[in-house]
N, C-alpha and C positions, 0 to 999 in steps of 0.2 A: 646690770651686767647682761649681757646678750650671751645666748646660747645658739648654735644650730644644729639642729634636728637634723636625718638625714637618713628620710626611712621611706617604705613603702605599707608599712601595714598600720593602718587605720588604730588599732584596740595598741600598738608601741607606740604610737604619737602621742595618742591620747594621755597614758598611762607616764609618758614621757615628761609632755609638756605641765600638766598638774604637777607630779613630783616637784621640777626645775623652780617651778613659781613657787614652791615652798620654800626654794633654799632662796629666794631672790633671781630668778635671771627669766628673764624676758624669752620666749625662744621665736628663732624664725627654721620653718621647716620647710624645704625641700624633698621632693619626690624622685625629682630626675637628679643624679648624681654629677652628670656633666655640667648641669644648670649652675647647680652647687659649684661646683670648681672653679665655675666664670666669674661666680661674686664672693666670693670668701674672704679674698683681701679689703671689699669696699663695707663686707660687711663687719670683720674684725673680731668676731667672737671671742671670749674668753673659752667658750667651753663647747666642744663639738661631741656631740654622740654620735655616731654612723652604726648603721646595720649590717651587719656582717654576712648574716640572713640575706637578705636582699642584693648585695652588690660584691658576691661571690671572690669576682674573678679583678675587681678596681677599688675595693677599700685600701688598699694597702696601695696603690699609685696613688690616691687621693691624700693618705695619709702624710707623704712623701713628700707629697710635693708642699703640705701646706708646712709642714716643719721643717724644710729645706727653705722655705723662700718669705719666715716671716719672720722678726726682730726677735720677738717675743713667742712664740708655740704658743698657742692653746691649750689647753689641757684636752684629749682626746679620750674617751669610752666609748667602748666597742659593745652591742647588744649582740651576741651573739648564740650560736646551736646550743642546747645544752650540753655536749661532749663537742667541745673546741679538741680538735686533734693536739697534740703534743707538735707539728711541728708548724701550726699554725698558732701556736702559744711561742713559738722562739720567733718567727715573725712579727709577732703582736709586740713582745715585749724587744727584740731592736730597733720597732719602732718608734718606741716608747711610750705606747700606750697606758695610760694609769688608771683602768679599771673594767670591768666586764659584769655585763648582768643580763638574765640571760631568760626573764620573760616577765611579767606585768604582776604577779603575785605580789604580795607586801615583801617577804622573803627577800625577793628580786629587786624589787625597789629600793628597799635597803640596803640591798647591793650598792646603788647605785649613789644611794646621798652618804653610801659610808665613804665613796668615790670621789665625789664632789667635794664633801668636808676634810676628808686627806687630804684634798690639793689644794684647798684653801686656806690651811693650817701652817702658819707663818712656821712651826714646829716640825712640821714634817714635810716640808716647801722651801728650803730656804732661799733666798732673794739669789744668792751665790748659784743655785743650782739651774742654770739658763745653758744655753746654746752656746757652747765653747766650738770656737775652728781652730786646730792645729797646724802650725804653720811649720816646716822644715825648719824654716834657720831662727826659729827662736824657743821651739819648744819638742820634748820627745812625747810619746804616747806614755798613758796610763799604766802600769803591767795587765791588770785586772779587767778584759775587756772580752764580752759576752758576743751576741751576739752580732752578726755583719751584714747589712743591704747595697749592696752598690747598682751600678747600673751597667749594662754589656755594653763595652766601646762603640759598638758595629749598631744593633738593633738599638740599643736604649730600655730591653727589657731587666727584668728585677731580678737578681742574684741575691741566692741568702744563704749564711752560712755561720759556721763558727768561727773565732778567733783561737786559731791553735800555738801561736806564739808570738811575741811583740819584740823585735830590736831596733830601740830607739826610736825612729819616725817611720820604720816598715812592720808591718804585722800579715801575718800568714793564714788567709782563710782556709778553710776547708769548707767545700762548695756542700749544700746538703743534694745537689744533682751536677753531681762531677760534669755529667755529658755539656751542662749548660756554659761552661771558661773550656771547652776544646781547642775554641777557634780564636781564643783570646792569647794574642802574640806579647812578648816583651815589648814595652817600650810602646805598649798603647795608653791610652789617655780614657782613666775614667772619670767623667762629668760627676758624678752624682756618687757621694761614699755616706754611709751613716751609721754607727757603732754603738753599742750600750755598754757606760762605765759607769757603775753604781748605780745612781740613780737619773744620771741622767745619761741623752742620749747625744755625739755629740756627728756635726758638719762637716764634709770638707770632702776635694776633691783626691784625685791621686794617680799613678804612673804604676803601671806592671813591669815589676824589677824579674819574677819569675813566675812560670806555670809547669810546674812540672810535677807527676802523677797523683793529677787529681786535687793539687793544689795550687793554688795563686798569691805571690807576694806582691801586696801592694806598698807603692811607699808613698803615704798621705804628705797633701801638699797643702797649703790653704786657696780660696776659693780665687777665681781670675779678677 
């Protein structure tokens, strides 16, 4: 099994790469994040760690993009500050991140292979649980749906937010920076939508049905 690594600090590689070959997985690591980005699909990992630490402001584009545009996701843990903020934990987890650990100690590493072994755990993994796209005309939304990432029509930048109500194939964000859906008009086209229902997280595109104070209805479409 291949892993990749996706750090800058020397003593998390290290600390990284030894754990990974414990549980079986071979890892390749990258330094520069962009690098990472270019080969990720040729390299096909099962199991991606990135540093949260180090790539502040594009772990979460990076995350995105690789779970939006690959059959199968990888399983994704994030090494991250020791006080991850609260609303960088509703990010983590609509992206669907399945684990965090948060420095080189045993403690921490244990973290990490209790990460690895959950998701390896045909028990707590089930085959069923993969990348569902909901399509209008053949399927409605979950009720139960946490949190929301989509992308701004105009810029292409990251929206996150809450799911404050679901009818049938539209569901109602509430933006966690209202300021950021101002300029987003009905009846624009958002590329990129990604939601957490239970345990997993699921794809798909969608159309603003409404934006009105401070809130945005989107109605999920399946992909073009």
């Amino acid at each position: 099994m291949k892993a990749l690594i996706i750090s800058d600090d020397d003593t998390v590689i290290d600390a990284t790469v030894k754990t990974l070959a414990g549980l079986g997985y071979d890892s390749i690591v990258y330094r520069w994040l962009l690098k990472a980005l270019d080969n990720v699909e040729e390299i096909a990992p099962a199991l991606i760690v990135i540093s949260e630490c180090d790539y502040p402001r594009h772990w979460k584009t990076f995350v995105a993009h690789v779970k939006s545009t690959t059959d199968t996701p990888p399983t994704v843990i994030l090494f991250t500050q020791e006080q991850l903020s609260e609303e960088e934990r509703k990010k983590a987890a609509a992206l669907g991140i399945q684990g965090f650990y948060s420095g080189t100690d045993a403690a921490q590493l244990e973290e990490l292979m209790r990460a690895v072994r959950a998701e390896q755990s045909p028990a707590v993994r089930p085959a069923a649980a993969e990348k569902t796209i909901f399509a209008v005309a053949r399927a409605t939304l979950p009720e139960l749906i946490s949190g929301v990432i989509f992308t701004h029509p105009h810029t292409g930048a990251f929206i996150t937010g809450t799911a404050t109500a679901v009818d049938g194939t539209t569901v109602t964000v509430t933006p966690d920076l209202p300021a950021a859906v101002e300029d987003i008009a009905v009846g624009d086209a958002i590329a990129e939508v990604s939601y957490s229902a239970g345990r997993t997280v699921q794809y798909c595109r969608a159309t603003v049905r409404a934006n009105d104070a401070g809130t945005v209805a989107l109605q999920i479409l399946e992909p073009d």
